[in-house]
C-alpha positions as CSV (number, residue, x, y, z in Angstrom):
1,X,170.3,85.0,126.0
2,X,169.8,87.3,128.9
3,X,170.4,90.5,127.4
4,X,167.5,89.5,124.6
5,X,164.6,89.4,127.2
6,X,166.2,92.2,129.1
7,X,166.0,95.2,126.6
8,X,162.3,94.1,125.0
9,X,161.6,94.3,129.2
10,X,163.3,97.7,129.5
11,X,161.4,98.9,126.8
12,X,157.8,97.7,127.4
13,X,158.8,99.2,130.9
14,X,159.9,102.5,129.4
15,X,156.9,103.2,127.6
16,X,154.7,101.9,130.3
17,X,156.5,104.6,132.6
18,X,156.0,107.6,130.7
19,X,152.8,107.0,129.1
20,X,151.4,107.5,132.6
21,X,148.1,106.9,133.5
22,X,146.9,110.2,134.6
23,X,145.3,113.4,132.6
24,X,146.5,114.6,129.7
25,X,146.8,118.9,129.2
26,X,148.2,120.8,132.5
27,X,147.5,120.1,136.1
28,X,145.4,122.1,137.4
29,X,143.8,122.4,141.3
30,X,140.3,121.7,141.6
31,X,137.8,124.2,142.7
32,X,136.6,124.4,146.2
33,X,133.3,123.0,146.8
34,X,130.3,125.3,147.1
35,X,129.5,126.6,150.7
36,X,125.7,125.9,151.1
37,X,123.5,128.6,151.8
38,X,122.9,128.9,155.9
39,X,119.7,128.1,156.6
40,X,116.8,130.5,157.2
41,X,116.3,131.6,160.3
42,X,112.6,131.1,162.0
43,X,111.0,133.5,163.7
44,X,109.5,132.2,167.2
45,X,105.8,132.6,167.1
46,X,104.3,135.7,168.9
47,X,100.9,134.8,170.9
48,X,98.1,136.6,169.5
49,X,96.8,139.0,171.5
50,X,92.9,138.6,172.7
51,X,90.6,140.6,174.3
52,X,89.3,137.8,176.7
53,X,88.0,139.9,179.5
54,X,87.5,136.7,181.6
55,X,91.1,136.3,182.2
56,X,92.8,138.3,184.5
57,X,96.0,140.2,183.5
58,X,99.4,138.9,184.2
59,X,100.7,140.9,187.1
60,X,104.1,141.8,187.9
């Protein structure tokens, strides 16, 4: 009685095993992610050079 359960169990389990659950085809590694681009760089604004005579010049 034992042994009629047992090998319709062995085989579901057989085929269960190496159907697998995975891709099909060859294994592969994925690609590395992108790097994103660095961002730009700003500039620090220059002053804007005036000709206000009423102000004295910066002295050293």
């Amino acid at each position: 009685m034992k042994s009629s359960i047992a090998l319709p169990t062995a085989a579901v389990l057989l085929a269960a095993s190496l159907s697998g659950c995975g891709q099909t085809g060859p294994l592969y590694l994925p690609n590395p992610p992108a790097r994103p681009a660095p961002a730009p760089v700003e500039q620090p604004a220059q002053p804007v050079p005036s000709n206000n005579a009423s102000v004295p010049a910066p002295t050293k």
